[in-house]
N, C-alpha and C positions, 0 to 999 in steps of 0.2 A: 650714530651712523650704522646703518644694516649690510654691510656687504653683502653678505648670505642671501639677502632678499633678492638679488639683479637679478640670476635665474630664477626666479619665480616673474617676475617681472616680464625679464623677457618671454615668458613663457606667454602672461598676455598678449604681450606684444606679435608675437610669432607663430606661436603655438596651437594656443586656444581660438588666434581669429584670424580673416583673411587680409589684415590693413598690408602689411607689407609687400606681401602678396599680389593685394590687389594695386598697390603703387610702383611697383615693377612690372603688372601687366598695362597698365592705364598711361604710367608717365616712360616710363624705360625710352623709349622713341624719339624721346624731344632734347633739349639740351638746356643744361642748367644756365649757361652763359652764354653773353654776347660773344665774349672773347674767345678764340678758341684755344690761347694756350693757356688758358686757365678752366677747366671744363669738362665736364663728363654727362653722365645722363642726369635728366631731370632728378629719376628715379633715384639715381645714387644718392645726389646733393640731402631730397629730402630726407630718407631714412638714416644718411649720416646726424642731420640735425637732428632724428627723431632719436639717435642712441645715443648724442652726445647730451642734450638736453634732460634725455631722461634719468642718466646715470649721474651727473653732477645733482637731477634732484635728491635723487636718493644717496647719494653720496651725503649731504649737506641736511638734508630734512627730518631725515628718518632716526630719530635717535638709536644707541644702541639696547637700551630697553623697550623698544616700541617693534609692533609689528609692521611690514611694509603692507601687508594685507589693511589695515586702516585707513591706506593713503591711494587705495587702489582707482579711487575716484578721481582723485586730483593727477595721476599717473597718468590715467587714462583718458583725461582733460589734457595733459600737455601733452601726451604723443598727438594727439589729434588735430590740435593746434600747429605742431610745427611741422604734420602730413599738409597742413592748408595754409601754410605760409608764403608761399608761392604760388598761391590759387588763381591769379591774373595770368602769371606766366602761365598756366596748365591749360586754361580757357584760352587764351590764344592761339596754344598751341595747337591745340588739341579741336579746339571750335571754330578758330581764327573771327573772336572776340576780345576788341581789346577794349580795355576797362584803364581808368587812371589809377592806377592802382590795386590795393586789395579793399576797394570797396563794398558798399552793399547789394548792388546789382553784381557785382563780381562773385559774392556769395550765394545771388539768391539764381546767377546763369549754373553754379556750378551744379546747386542741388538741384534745381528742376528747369533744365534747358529750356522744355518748351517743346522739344523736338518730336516727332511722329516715329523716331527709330533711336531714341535716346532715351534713358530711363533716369538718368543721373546720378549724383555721389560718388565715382568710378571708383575712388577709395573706398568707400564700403564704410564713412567715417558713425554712420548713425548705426550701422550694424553693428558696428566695433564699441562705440558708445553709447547708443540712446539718444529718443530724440526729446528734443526741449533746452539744447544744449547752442543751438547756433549762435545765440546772441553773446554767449560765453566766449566762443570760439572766436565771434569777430573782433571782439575786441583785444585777445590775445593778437591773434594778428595784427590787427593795427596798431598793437604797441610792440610790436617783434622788432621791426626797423626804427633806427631814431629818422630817419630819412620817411617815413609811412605815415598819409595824411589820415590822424585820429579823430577828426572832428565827430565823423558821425558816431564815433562809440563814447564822448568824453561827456564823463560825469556818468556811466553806465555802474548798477550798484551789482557787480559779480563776485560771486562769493571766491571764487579762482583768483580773483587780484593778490599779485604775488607771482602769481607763475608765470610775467610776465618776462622776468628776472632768467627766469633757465629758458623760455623759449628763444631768449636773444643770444644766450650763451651757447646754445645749440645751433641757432643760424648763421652764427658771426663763427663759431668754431669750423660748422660744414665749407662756409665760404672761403674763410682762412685757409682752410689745407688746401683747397681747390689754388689757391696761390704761392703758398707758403710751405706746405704741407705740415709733414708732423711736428716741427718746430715748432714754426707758428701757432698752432693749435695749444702745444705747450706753455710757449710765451702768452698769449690770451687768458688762458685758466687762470696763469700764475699772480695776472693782473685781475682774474674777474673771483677767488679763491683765496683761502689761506694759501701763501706761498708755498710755506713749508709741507701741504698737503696733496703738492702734484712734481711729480717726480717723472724724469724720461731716462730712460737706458738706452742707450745705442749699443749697436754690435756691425762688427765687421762681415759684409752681407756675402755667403761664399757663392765661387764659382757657380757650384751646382744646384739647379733651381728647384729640383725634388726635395733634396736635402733641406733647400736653408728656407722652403713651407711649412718644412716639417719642425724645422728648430722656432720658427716664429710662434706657431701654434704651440709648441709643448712650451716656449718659455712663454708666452701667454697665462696657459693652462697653470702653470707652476705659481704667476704671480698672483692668477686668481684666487689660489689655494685648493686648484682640484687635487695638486700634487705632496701634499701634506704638510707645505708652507706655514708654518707658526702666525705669522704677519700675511697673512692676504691683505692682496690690492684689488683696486676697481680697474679695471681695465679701458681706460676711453677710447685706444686707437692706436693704429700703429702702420708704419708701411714697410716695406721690406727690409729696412736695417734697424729702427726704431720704434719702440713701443712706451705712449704715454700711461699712466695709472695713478691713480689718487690713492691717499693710504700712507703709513708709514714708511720710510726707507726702506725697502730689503738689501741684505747683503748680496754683493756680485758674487762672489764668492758660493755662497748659500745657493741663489740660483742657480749658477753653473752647475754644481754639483747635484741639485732638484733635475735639472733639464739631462744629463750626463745619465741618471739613473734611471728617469722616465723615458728617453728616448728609444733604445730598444725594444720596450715593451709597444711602447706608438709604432714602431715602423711592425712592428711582427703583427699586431692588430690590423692595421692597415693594408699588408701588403702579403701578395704570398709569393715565395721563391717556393725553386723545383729544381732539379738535380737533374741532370742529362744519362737518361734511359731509354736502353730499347735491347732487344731479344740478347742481340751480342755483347755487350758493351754497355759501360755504368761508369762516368763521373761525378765527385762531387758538384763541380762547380762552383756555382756561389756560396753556395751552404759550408767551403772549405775558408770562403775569402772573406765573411763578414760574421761580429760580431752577436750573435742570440743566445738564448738557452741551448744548449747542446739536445734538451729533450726533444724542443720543437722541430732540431734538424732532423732527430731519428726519426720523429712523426713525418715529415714530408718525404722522405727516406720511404716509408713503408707505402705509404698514402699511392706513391710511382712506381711500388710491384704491386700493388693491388688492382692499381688502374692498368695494369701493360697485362695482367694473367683476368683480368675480369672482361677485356676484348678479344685473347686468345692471341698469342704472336709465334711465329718460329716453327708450327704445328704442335701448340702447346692446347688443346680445346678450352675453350673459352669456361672462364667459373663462373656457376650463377650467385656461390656464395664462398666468401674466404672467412672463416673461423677470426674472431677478434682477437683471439688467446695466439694466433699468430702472428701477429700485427707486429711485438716487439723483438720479431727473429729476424725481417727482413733485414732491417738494416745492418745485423752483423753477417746476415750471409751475403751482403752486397760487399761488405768488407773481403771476405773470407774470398766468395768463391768471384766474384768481380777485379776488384780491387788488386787484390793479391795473388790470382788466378791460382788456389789451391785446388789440388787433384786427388791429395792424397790424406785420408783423414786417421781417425787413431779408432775410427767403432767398428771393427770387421763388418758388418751388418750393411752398415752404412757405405764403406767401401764398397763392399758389391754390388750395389746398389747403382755408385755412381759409374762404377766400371761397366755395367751393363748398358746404362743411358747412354754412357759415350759412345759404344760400341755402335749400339742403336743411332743414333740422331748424329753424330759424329765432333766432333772439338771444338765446334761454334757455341750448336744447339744444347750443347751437353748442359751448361750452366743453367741456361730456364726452366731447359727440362728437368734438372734435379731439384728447383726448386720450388716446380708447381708437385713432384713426387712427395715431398720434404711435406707440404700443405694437405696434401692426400692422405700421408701416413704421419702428421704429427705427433698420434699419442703413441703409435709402436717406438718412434727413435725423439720421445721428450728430454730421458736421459741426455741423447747425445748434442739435445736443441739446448738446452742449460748449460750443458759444459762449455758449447760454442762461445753460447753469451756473455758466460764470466771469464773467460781468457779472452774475445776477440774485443768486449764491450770499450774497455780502456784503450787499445790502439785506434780504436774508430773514433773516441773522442779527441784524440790526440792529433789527428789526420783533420778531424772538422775544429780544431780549436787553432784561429789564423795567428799568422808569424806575426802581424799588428793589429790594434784595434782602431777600423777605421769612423768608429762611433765616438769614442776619447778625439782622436784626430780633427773631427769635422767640429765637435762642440768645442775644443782649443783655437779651430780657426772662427767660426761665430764668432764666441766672447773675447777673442782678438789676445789671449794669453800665452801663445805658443809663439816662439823666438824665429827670427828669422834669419834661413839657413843661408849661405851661399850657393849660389845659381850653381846649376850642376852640366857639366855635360850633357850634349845635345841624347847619347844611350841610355842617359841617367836620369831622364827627364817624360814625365806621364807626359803622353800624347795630346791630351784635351787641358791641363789646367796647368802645367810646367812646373808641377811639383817633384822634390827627387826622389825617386822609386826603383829598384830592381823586377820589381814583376811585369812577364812580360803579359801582352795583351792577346789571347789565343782564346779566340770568341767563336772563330766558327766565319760560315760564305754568309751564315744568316742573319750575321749582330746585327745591329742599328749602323756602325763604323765596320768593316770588313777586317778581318784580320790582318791580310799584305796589303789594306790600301796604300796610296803614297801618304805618307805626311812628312810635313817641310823635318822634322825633326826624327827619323828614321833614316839611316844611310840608303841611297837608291838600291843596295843587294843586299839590305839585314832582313831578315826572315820576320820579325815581331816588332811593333811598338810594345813604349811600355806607360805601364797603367799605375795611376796611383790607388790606395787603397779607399780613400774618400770617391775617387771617380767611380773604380769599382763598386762601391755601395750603388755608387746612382746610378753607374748602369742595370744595377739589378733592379732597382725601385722603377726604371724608368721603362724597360721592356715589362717587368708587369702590367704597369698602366697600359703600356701597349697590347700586351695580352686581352686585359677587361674590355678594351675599346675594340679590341679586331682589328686590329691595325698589325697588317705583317711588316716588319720589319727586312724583310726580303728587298721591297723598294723602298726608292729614297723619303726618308722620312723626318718631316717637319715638325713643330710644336705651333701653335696655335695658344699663347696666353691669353686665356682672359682674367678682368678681373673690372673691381666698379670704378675702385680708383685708387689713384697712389694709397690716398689716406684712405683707411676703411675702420669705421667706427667700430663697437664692440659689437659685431654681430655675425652671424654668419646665414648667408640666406642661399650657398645651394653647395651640395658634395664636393668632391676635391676633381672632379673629373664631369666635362659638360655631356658627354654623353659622343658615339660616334654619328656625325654632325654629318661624315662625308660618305662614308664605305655603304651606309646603310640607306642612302638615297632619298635622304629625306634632308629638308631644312631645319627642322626643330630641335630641340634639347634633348634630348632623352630624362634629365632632370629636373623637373621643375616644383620639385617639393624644396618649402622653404624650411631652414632649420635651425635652430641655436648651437651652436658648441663653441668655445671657445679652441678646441685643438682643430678645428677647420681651417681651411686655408686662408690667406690672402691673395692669391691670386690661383688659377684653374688650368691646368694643363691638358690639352687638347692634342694629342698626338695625330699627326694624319702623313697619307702617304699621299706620295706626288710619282706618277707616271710617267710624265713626258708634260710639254711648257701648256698643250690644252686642257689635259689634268687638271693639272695646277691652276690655271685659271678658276675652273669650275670650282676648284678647294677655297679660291679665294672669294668665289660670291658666294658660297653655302659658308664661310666665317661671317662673312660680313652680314650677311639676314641670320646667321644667332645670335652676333654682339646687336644688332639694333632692335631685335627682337627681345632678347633679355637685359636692354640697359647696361651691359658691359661694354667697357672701350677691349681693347683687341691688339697686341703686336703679333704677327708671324717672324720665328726666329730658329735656329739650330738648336737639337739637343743637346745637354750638357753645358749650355754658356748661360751666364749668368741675365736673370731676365731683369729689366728695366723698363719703366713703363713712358710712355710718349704722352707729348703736350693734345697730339691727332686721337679721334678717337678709334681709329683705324691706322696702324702701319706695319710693311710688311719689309721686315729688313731684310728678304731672300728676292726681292723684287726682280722679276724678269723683264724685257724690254718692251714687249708687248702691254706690259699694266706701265710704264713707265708714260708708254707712248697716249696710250688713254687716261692717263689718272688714275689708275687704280690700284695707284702704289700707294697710297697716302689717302684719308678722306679727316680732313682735318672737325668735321661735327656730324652727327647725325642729319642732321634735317639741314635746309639752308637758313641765313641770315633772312630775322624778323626784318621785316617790309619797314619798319619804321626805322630802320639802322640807314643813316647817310654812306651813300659808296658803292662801290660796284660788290653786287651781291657773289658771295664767293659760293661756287663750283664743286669745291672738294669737300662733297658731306654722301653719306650711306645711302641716302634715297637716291641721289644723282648715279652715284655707282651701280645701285642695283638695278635701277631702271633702263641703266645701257645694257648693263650683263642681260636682263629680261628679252633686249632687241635682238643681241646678241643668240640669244639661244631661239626662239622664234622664227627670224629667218633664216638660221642653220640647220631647224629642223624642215622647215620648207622644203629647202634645196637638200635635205639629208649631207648633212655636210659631216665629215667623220672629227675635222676640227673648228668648229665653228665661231671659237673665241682667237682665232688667229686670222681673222680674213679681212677685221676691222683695224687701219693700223692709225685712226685720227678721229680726234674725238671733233670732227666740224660738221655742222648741215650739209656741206656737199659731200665728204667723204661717209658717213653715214645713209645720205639719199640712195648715192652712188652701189651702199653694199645692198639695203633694202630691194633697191629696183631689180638690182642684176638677178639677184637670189631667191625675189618672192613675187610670186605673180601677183599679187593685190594688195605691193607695200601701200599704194598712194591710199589705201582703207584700213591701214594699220591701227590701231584708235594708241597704240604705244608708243608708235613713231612719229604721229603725232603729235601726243602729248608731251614726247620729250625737246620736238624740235620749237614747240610754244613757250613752256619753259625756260629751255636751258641756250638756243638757239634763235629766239624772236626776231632778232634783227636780223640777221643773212635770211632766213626765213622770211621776212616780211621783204627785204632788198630781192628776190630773185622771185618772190610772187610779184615785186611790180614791174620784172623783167618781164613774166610771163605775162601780165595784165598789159604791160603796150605790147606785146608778141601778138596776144589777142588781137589788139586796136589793127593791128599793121599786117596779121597774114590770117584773123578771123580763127572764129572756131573750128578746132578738130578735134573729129569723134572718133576717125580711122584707129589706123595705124599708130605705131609710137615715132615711126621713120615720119609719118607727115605733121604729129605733133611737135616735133623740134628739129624741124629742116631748118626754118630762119634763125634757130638761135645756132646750131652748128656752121648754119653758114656767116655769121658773126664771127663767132670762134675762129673760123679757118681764116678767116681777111683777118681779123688783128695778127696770128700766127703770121700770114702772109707778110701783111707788112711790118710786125718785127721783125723778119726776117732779114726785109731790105732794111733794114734801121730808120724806118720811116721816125721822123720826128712827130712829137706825138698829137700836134694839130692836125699835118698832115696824113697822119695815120689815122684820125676820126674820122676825116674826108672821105676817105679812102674806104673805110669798112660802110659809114655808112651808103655810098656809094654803090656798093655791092650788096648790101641787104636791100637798098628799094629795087636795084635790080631782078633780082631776084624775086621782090616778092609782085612787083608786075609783071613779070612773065608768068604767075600763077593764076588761073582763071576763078579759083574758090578763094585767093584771097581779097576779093573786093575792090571799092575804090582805095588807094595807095597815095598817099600826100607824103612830100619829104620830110614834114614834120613829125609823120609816123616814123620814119624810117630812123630819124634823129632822138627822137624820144626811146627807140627802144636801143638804139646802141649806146645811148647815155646813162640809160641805166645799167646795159651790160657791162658798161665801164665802170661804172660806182661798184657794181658790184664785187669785180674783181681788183680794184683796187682797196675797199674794206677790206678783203680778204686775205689781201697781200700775194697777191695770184695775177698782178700786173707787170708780170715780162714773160720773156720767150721761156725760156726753161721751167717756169712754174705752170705755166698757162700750157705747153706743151705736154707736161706729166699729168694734169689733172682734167684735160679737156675731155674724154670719155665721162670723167666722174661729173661735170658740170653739167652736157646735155642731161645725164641723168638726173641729176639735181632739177633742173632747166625743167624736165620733164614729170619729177613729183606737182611740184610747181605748178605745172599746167595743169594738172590733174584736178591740185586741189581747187584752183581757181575756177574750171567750169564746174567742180561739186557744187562751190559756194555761189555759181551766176545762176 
């Protein structure tokens, strides 16, 4: 067995070519499954089979005297394989070709379509491999499923037979977690495997969703043996509380204490904290309340007078350069003369010095100033720069060295070994996680949570919440990420998860951060390099601000075109609470009533339900969302509308027609509004074009006006109106309106010869219509009658395009 080998491996896999890559560009879009609470992207499904499959082979093949570089053909035969194991689903999707199967025309559409704007292979599988390999390939396939008709590959003499064994273990494991998750997957091996040679650790998954990516990854990392683990394991998989791996037992214990001593070093690599600076005034901040090196505070210490004297503040002139050999003074004269507010020092020299800048600049400016002087003259007063350092150096460590360690803290609540206290007092209790704490929460007007907001658990007149030391940490990890992204936390501010799927096999295919998706007015990733590490995340934090509910909207179509752009599912949720991932591959658990009212709280698949599924084909998938949002903005830009996702409040053909017409001079040529209402709309669509088609019959073509285009259907409208009003019974009330439309349309001299049968035909169908609709009484038929001529009037529109 090669452990060692996997990063080389995946290095293939990832690294060196574009397969995965290109299977997250090509399939990311489509859905793995019928079902939607079993399901994520195509894209996901396959490269989970391709890291599960490949890692059990090498796990099992490879001996531990052997090189995995020997087996690099056969490696590179079964990722290939279990990239084309759902080669039928990919061509229908993707072609809308369906094949029985993964047959031989289903192979031979994928590699060379045939098409005039299609070049084929979307995986990139011959570039990745070599070509001469197809016949190899299908027959892996066709033996991947016990359920997959193998005829045409049986009795095929391929030197790869064998590897048919890990392409099923890798498909049946991707499938399984898709239902079962990391259990299942567990349970599977155990039965497809030496039992004794797969092993799962669970951990208690914390509050905080910074924190417990980062513990997933370093105990990852730990069990790989990146972290100097004696016994490395293989890592198959893992989802936010549990990770499986092949290999001998390791100790919990052992781990914990691997993960406990790796994990500062991963958040300090990772992350940068900074200390609250400016001309007057210096706190530690975080650097006082968390866990590091005490060097690396005094580095970010200095790092914030080099930046605050390198732009010039206070009337201090700006440096073009600050000496390095000064580097480690700042932070004890942030002590000294910040901190401490010393005035009075022991170097006569130096005292007059500072007594004169005071004099000068006055009791504000005195401190910057004496300390950009101090950078000026460092070699006349070094003496007095030395002696600062070895008397102030120990109290400044002592001041950055916290009352708890909230790194011990959080790896105690992961590996689930720290005792449970009694509930404390509602003063005694962190604000965000309800753990018991004395520190209070004094962040400032600009945290992500305000300093005096209300919360249920703060008396309505106490000055502070309080913070625990583990939340603390996340609050600092988690305004950095907001930092890197530009994302001010001044307004109210969202998180945005993504990730591929619960289960995510051993791989890591993009940074810990999707890029800003919203601030920067663009729909795309800013990341789309793919990558191996094992301390990457399992799911992607996406920090965004939200303005007000049109904002917001807009935040929520620019998530939703990057999850189905990059093959991730997607929940929108609050900072600080612990993330969970949905059956949807779309959900937003901040949902406002306007996405409630359209659907666009929830999109339960990317794409809609394949054509060959019996049932009414479901509604709630990413294309259908994006394509209203698209309407949505379109004719808000029309009409310049300053909120334009608030004006739509129903996702139906006539309330849709309705916003179209009012808003855009040439909805009835919109080729989007259109498309959406043949789609997703056909039947009211098709009922209120045959309203318009006897409208035709009965008052003739108009070219005018919109007023003489839908006179006879508004004067339909007003007589049902009418006589529900009188409570006509409802025979008597057909009589009645039709009655009054042939009226009506014989007094018109352009609409033609007039028969009652026209007159009956088209109030019949105005009737069907609004009774499909459910818009058959006075109260619904009274609120929606503006929105129906309008409707009424797409309708006509199209119907003389199409005569």
């Amino acid at each position: 067995m090669a452990r060692s080998g996997v990063q080389r491996v995946h290095g293939w896999l990832v690294e060196d070519s574009g397969l995965y890559s290109n299977v997250l560009d090509a399939a990311g879009e489509y859905d793995a499954k019928v079902d939607s609470t079993a399901n994520s992207s195509l894209a996901a499904h396959i490269l989970n089979a391709v890291a599960v499959g490949v890692n059990t082979f090498v796990y099992t093949a490879v001996g531990d005297d052997e090189s995995v570089d020997d087996y690099e053909e056969d490696i590179r035969v079964l990722a290939a394989a279990l990239a084309l194991h759902d080669t039928n689903k990919y061509i229908r999707e993707a072609y809308g070709v369906d094949t029985d199967g993964n047959t031989h025309e289903a192979f031979e559409y994928y590699f060379e379509p045939n098409l005039d704007d299609e070049s084929g292979d979307d995986f990139g599988i011959e570039e990745f491999l070599g070509e001469g390999y197809r016949e190899d390939l299908l027959y892996l396939v066709q033996n991947t499923e016990i359920s997959e008709d193998s005829t045409e590959t049986r009795g095929t003499s391929s030197e790869f037979r064998g590897l048919e064994r890990y392409t099923r273990i890798g498909d049946q494991a991707a499938s399984i977690a898709l239902r079962d998750g990391v259990h299942g997957v567990y349970d599977q091996l155990k039965r497809k495997l030496d039992a004794d040679d797969v092993h799962l650790v669970e951990f208690t998954a914390v509050e905080q969703p910074v924190l417990n990516d980062l513990l997933l990854g370093t105990t990852k990392a730990a069990i790989a043996g990146e972290r100097g683990m004696e016994h490395p394991g293989l890592v198959i998989g893992s989802d936010q509380e549990s990770i499986v791996y092949l290999g001998d037992s390791i100790d919990r214990e052992q781990l914990e204490g691997a993960v406990a001593d790796t994990l500062p070093k991963q958040i300090s690599n990772s992350f940068d904290f900074s200390c609250k600076l400016n001309w007057n005034s210096f706190d530690y901040d975080i650097l006082a309340e968390i866990e590091l090196p005490f060097e690396e505070k005094e580095d970010t210490i200095a790092k914030a007078f080099e930046k605050l004297l390198s732009r010039g503040s206070a009337g201090v002139e700006a440096f073009e350069h600050i000496p390095d050999s000064f580097h480690e003074y700042f932070p004890v004269l942030a002590k000294a003369v910040y901190v401490d507010g010393r005035s009075e020092f022991d170097d006569d020299a130096v005292q007059e010095e500072y007594d004169r800048i005071r004099d000068e600049q006055g009791p504000q400016k005195v401190k910057l100033h004496f300390i950009a002087y101090l950078v000026n003259n460092a070699e006349s007063h070094h003496e007095f720069l030395e002696d600062l350092r070895e008397k102030t150096r120990p109290e400044l460590e002592a001041d950055l060295t916290p009352e708890s360690d909230a790194i011990s803290a959080v790896v105690d609540r992961f590996f689930g070994s720290h005792t449970v206290e009694d509930l404390p007092g509602k003063d005694e209790m962190c604000f965000l996680c309800g753990a018991p704490t004395e520190t209070k929460y004094q962040k400032g007007l600009s945290a992500v949570y305000r300093t005096q907001e209300y919360s249920r658990r703060v008396p309505p007149h106490a000055k502070y919440k309080s913070i625990c030391e583990v939340c603390n940490l996340e609050y600092a990890l988690f305004a950095d990420i907001c930092d890197q992204s530009d994302v001010s936390t001044n307004n109210n501010v969202e998180v945005a998860y993504f990730y591929f799927d619960e289960f995510l096999g051993d791989i890591r295919l993009r940074r810990r951060r999707t890029g800003n998706i919203v601030q920067g007015n663009s729909d795309e990733l800013d990341d789309r390099d793919v990558q191996v590490s094992l301390i990457k995340p399992q799911y992607y934090l996406q920090p965004v601000y939200v303005m007000d509910e049109n904002h917001r909207m807009q935040v929520v179509r620019q998530v939703m075109a990057a999850a189905r752009e990059s093959g991730m599912k997607v929940v929108i949720g609050r900072p600080f609470t612990r993330f969970d991932g949905a059956d949807a591959v779309f959900a937003d658990e901040e949902a406002t009533r306007p996405q409630e009212l359209l659907g666009l709280d929830v999109a339960e698949r990317f794409g809609p339900k394949p054509s060959f599924v019996d049932g009414e084909d479901s509604q709630s998938h990413l294309r259908r969302a994006l394509q209203l949002f698209k309407i949505m903005s379109m004719v808000g830009a029309e009409a310049k509308m300053t909120n334009p996702y608030l004006q739509l409040d129903q996702d139906t053909f006539h309330s849709i027609a309705n916003f179209a017409v009012v808003n855009h001079d040439y909805a009835t040529q919109l080729d989007v509004v259109q498309s959406y209402f043949e789609t997703y709309h056909q039947e009211a669509l098709m009922e209120m074009r045959t309203v318009a088609e006897r409208g035709v019959d009965l008052f003739g073509k108009q070219f005018d006006s919109k007023y003489k285009k839908t006179k006879i259907f508004r004067e339909a409208l007003d007589a049902f109106l009418s006589g529900m009003n009188q409570q006509m019974e409802d025979e008597q009330l057909v009589d009645y309106v039709e009655s009054q439309v042939y009226a009506t349309a014989q007094r018109e001299d352009y609409a033609g010869r007039v028969t009652p049968e026209q007159a009956q035909a088209f109030v019949e169908a105005t009737r069907t219509y609004l009774i499909e609709n459910d818009l058959y009484n006075l109260k619904k038929l009274s609120d929606w009658e503006d929105a129906l001529v309008n409707s009424y009037y797409y309708a006509f529109d199209q119907t003389l395009t199409d005569s």
